[in-house]
Biopython code that builds the backbone (N, CA, C, O; Angstrom):
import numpy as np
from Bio.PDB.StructureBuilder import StructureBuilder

atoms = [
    (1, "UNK", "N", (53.630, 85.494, 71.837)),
    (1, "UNK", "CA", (53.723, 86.258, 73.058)),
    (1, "UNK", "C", (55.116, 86.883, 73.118)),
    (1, "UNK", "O", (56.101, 86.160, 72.973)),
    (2, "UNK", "N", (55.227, 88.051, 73.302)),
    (2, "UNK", "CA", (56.644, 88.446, 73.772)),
    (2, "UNK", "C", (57.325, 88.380, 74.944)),
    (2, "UNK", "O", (57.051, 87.931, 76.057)),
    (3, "UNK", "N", (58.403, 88.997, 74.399)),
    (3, "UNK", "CA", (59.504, 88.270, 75.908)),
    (3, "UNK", "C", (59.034, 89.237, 77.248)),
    (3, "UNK", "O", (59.162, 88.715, 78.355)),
    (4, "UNK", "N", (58.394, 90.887, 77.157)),
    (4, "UNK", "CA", (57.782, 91.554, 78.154)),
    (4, "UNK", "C", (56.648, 91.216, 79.022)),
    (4, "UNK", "O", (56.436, 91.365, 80.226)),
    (5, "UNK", "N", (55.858, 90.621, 77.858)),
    (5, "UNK", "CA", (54.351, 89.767, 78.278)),
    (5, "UNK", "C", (54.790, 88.292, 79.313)),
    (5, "UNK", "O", (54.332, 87.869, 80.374)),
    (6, "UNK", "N", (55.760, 87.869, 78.504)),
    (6, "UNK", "CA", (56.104, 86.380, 79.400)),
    (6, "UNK", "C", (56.728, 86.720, 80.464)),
    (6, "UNK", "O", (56.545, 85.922, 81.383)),
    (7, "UNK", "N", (57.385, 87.575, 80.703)),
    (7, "UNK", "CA", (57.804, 88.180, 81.935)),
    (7, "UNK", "C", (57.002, 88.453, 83.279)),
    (7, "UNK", "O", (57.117, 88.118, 84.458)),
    (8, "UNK", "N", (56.232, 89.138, 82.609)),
    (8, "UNK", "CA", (55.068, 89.904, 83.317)),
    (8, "UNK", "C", (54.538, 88.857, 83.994)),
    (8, "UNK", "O", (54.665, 88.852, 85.219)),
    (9, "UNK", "N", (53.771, 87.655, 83.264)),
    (9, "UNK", "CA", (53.037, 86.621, 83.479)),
    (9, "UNK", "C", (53.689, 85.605, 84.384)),
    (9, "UNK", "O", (53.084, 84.892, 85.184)),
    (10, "UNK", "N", (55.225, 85.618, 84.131)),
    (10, "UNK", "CA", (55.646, 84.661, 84.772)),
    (10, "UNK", "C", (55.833, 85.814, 86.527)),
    (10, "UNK", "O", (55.523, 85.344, 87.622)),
    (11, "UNK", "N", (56.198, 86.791, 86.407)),
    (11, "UNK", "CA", (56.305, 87.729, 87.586)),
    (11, "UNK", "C", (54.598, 87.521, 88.288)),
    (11, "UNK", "O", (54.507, 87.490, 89.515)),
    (12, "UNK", "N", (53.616, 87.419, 87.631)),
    (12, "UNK", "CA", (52.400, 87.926, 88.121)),
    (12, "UNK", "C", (52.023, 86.279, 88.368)),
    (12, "UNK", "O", (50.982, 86.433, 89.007)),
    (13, "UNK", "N", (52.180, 85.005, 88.283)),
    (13, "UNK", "CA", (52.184, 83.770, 88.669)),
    (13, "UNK", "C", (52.648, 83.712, 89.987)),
    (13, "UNK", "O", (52.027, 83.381, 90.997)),
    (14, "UNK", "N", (54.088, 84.158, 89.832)),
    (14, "UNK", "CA", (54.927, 83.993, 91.218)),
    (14, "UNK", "C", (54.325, 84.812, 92.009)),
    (14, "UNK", "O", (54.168, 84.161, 93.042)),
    (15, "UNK", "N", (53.894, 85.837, 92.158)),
    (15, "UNK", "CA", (53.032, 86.625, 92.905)),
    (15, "UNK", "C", (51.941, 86.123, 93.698)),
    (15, "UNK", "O", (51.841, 86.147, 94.924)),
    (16, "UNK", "N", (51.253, 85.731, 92.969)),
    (16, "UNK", "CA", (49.899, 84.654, 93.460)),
    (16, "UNK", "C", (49.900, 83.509, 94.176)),
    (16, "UNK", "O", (49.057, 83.027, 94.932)),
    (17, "UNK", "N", (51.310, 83.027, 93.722)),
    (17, "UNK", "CA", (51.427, 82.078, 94.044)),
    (17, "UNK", "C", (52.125, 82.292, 95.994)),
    (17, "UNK", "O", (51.982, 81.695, 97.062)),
    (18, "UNK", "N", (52.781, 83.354, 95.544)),
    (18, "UNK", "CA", (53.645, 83.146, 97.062)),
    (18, "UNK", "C", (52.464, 84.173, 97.938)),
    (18, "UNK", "O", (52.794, 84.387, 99.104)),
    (19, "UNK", "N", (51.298, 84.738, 97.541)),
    (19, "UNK", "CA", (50.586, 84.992, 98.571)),
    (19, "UNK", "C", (49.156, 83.976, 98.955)),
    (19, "UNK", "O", (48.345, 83.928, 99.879)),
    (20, "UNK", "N", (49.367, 83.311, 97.810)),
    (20, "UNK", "CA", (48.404, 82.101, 98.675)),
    (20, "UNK", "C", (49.303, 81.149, 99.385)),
    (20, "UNK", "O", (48.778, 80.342, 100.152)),
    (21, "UNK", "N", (50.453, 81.146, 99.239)),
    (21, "UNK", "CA", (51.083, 80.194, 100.298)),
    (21, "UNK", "C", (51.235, 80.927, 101.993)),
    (21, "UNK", "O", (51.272, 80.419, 103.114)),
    (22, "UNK", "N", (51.287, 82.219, 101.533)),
    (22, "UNK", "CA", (51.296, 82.973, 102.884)),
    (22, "UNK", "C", (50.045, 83.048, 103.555)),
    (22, "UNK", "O", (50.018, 82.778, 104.755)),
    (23, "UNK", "N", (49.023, 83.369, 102.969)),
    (23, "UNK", "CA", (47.475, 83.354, 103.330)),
    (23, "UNK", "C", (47.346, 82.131, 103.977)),
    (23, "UNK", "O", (46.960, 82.085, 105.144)),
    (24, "UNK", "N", (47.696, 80.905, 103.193)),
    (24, "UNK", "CA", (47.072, 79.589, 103.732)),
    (24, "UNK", "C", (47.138, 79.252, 105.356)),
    (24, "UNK", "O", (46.198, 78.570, 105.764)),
    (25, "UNK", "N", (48.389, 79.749, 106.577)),
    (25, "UNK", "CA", (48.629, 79.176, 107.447)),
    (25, "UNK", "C", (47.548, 80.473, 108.544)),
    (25, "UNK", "O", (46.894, 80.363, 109.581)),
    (26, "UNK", "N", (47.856, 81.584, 107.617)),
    (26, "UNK", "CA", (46.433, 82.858, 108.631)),
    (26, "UNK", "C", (45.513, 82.338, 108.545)),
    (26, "UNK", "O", (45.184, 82.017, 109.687)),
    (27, "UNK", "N", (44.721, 81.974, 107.766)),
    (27, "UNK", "CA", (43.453, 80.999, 107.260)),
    (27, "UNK", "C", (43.488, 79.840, 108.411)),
    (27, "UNK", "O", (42.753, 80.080, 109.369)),
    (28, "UNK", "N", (44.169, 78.720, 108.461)),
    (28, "UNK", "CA", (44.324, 77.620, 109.366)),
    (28, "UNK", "C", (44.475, 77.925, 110.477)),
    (28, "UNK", "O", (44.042, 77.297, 111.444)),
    (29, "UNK", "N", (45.104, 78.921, 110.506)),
    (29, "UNK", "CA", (44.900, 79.089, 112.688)),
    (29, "UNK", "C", (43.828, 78.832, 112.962)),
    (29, "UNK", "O", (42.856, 78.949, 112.216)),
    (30, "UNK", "N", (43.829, 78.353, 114.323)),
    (30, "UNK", "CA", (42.542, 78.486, 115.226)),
    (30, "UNK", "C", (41.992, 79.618, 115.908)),
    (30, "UNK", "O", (42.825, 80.305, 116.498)),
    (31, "UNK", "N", (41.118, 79.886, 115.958)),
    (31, "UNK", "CA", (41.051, 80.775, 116.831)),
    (31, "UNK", "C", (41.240, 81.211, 118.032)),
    (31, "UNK", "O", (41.396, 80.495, 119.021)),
    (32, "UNK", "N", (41.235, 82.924, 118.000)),
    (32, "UNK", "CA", (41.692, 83.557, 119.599)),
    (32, "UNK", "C", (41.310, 83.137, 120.569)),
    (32, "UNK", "O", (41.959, 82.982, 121.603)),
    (33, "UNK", "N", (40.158, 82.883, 120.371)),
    (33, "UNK", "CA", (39.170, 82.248, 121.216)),
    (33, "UNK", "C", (39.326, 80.871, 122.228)),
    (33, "UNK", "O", (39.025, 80.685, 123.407)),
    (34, "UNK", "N", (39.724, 80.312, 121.556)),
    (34, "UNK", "CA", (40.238, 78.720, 121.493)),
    (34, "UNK", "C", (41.485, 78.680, 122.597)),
    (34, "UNK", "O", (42.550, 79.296, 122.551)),
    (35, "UNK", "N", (40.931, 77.622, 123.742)),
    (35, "UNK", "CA", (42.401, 77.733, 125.061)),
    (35, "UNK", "C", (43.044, 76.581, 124.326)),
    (35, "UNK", "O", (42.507, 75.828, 123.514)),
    (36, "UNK", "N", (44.612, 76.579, 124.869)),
    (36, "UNK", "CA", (45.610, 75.943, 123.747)),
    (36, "UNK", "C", (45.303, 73.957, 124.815)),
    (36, "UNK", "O", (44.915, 73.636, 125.938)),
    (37, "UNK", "N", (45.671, 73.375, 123.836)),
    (37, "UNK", "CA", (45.390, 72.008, 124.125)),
    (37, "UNK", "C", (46.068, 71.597, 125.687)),
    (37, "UNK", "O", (47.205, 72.067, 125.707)),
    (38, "UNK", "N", (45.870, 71.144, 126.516)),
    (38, "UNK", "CA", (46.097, 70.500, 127.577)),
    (38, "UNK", "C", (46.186, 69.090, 127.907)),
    (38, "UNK", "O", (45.172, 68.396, 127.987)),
    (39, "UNK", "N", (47.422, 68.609, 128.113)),
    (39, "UNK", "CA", (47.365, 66.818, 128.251)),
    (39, "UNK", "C", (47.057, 67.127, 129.743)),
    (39, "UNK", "O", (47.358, 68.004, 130.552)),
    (40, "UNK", "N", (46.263, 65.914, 129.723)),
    (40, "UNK", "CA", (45.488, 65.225, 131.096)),
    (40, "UNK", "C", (46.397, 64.753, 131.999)),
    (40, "UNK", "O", (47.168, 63.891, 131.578)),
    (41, "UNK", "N", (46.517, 65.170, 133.354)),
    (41, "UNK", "CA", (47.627, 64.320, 133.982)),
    (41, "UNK", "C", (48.899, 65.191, 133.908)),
    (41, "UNK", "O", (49.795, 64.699, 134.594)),
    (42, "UNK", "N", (49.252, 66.332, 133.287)),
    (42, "UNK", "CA", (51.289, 67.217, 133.215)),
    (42, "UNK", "C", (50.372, 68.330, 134.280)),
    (42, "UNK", "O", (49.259, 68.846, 134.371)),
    (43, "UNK", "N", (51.566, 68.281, 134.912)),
    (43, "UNK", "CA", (50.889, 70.060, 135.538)),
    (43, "UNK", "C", (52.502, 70.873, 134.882)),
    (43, "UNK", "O", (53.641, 70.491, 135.150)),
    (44, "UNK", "N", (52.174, 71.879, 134.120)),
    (44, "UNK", "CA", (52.711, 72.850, 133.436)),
    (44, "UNK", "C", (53.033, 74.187, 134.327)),
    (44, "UNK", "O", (52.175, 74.842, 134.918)),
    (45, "UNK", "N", (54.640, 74.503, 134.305)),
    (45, "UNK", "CA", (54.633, 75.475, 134.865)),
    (45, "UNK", "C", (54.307, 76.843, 134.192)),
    (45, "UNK", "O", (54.095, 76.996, 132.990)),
    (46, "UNK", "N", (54.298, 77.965, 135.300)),
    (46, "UNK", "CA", (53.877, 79.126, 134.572)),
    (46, "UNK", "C", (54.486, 79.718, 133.656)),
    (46, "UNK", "O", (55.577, 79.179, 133.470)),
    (47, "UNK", "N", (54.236, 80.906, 132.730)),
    (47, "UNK", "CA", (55.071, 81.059, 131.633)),
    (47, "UNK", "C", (55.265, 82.808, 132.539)),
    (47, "UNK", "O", (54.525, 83.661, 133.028)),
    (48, "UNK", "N", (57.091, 82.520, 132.284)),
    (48, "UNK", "CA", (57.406, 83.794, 132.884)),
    (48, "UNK", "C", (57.909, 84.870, 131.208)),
    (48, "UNK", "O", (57.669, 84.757, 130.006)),
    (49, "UNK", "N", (58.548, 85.668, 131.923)),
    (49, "UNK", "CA", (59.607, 86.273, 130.820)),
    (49, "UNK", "C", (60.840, 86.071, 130.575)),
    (49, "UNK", "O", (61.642, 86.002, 131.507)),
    (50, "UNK", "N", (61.233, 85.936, 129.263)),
    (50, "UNK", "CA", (61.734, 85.439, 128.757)),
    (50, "UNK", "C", (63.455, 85.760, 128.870)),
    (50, "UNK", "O", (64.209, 85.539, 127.922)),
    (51, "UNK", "N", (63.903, 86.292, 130.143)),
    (51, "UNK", "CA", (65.269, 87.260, 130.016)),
    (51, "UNK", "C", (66.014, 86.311, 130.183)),
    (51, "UNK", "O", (66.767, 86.648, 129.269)),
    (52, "UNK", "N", (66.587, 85.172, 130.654)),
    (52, "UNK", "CA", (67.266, 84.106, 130.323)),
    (52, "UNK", "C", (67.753, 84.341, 128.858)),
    (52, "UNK", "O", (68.761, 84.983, 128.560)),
    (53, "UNK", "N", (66.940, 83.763, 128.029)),
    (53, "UNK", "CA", (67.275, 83.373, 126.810)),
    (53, "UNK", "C", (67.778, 84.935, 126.251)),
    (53, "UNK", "O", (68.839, 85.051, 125.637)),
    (54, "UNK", "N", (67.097, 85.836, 126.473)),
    (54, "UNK", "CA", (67.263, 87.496, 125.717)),
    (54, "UNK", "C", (69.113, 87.606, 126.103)),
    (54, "UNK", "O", (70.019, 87.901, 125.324)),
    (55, "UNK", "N", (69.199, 87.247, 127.584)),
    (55, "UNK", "CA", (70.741, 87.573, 127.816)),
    (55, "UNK", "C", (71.745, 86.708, 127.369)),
    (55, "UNK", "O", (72.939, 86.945, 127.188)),
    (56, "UNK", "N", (71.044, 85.569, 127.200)),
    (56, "UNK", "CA", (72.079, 84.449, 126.155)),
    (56, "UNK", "C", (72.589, 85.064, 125.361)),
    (56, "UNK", "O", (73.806, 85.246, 125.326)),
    (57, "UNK", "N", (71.400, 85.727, 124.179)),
    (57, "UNK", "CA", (71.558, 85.548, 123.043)),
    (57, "UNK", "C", (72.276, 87.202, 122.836)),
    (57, "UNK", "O", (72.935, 87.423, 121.820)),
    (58, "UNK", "N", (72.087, 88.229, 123.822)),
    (58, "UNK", "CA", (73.197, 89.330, 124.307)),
    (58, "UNK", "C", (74.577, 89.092, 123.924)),
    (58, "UNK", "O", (75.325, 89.585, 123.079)),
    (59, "UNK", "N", (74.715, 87.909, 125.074)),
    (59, "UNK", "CA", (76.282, 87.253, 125.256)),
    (59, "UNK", "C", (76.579, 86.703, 123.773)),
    (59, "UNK", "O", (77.498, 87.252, 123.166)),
    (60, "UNK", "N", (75.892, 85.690, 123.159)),
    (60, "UNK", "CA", (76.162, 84.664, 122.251)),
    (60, "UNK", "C", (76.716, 86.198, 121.005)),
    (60, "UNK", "O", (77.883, 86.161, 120.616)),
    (61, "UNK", "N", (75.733, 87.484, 120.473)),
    (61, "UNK", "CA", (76.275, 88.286, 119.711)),
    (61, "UNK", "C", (77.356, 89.406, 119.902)),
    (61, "UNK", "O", (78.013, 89.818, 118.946)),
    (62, "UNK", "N", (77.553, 90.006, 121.511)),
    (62, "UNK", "CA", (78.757, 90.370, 122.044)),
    (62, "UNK", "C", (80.397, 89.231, 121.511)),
    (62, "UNK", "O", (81.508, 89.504, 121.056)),
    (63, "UNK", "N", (79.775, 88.120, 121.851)),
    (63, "UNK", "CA", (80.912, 87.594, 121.484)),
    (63, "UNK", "C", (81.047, 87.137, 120.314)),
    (63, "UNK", "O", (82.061, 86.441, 120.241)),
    (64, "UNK", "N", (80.348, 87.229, 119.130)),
    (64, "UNK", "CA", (80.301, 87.316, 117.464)),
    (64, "UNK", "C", (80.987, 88.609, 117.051)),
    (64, "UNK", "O", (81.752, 88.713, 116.092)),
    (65, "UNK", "N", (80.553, 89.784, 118.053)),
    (65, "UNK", "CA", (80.848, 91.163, 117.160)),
    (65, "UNK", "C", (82.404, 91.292, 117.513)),
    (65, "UNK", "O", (83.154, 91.859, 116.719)),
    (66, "UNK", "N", (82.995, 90.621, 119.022)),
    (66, "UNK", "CA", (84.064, 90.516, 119.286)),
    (66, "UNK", "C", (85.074, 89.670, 118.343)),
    (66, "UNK", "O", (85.986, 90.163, 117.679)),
    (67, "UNK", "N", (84.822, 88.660, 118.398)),
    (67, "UNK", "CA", (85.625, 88.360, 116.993)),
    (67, "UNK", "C", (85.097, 88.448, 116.005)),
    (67, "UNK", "O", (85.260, 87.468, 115.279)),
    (68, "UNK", "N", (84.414, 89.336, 115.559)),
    (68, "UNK", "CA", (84.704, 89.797, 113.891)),
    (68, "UNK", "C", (85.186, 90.878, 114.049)),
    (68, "UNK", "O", (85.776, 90.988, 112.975)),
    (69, "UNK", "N", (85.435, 91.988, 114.708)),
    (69, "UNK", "CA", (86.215, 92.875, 114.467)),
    (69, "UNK", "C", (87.737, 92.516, 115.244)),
    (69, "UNK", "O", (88.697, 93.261, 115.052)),
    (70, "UNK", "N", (87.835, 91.430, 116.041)),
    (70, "UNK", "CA", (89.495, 91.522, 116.018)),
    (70, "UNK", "C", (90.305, 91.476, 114.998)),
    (70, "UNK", "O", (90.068, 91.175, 113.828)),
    (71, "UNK", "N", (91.535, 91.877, 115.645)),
    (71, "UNK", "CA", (92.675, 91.929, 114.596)),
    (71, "UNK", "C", (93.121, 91.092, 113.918)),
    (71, "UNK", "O", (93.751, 90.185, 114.462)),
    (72, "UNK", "N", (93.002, 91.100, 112.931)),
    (72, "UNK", "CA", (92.933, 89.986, 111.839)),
    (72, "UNK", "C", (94.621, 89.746, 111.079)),
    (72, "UNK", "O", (94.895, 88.781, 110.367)),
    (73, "UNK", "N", (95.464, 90.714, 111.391)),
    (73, "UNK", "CA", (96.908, 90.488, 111.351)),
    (73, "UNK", "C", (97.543, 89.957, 112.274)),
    (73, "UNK", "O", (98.725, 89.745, 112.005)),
    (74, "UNK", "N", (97.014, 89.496, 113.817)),
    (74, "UNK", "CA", (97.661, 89.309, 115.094)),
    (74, "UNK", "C", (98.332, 87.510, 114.167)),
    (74, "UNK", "O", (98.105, 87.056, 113.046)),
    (75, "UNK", "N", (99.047, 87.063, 115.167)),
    (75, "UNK", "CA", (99.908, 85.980, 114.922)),
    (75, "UNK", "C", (99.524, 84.926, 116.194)),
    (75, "UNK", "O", (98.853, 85.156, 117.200)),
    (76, "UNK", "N", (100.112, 83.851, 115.824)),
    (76, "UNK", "CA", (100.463, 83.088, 117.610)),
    (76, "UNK", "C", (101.380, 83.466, 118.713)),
    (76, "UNK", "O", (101.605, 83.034, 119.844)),
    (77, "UNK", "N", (101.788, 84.351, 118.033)),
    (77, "UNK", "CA", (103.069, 85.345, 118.610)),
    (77, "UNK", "C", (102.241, 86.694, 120.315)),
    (77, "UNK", "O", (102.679, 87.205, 121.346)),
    (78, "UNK", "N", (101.468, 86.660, 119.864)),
    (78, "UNK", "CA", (101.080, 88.073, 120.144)),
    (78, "UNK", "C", (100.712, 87.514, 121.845)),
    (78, "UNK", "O", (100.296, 88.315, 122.682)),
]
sb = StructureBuilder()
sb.init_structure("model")
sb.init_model(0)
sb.init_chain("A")
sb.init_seg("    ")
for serial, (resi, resn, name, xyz) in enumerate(atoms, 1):
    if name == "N":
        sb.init_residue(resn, " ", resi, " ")
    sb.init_atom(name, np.array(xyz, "f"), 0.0, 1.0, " ", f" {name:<3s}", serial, name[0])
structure = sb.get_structure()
């Protein structure tokens, strides 16, 4: 076998391989259909939207982009 062929084969393995691992969990869902499990006895509050967490995570990358572009020559001085 040559080194193009073993290539190929080993490229066209990995292929197969990583779309039946992806397939497998679409396959296992349940269906749309299907209401999601309920314990007996919790009363569950309603599900709102989600802007809490959206403005966290606003703040949490405002203040990432803020220090990565500060000045990276400043001192303890400054």
């Amino acid at each position: 076998m040559s080194v193009r062929a073993t290539t190929i084969s080993r490229l066209l393995l990995a292929g197969v391989l990583h779309v039946g691992l992806c397939v497998a969990p679409a396959l296992a869902a349940d269906d749309a259909d299907s209401k999601p499990f309920d314990e007996p006895g919790i009363n569950y509050l309603e599900r709102r939207d989600p802007y809490i967490q959206w403005v966290a995570g606003a703040l949490l990358a405002a203040a990432c982009l803020f220090v990565a572009f500060k000045n990276p020559h400043r001192t303890h001085l400054d």
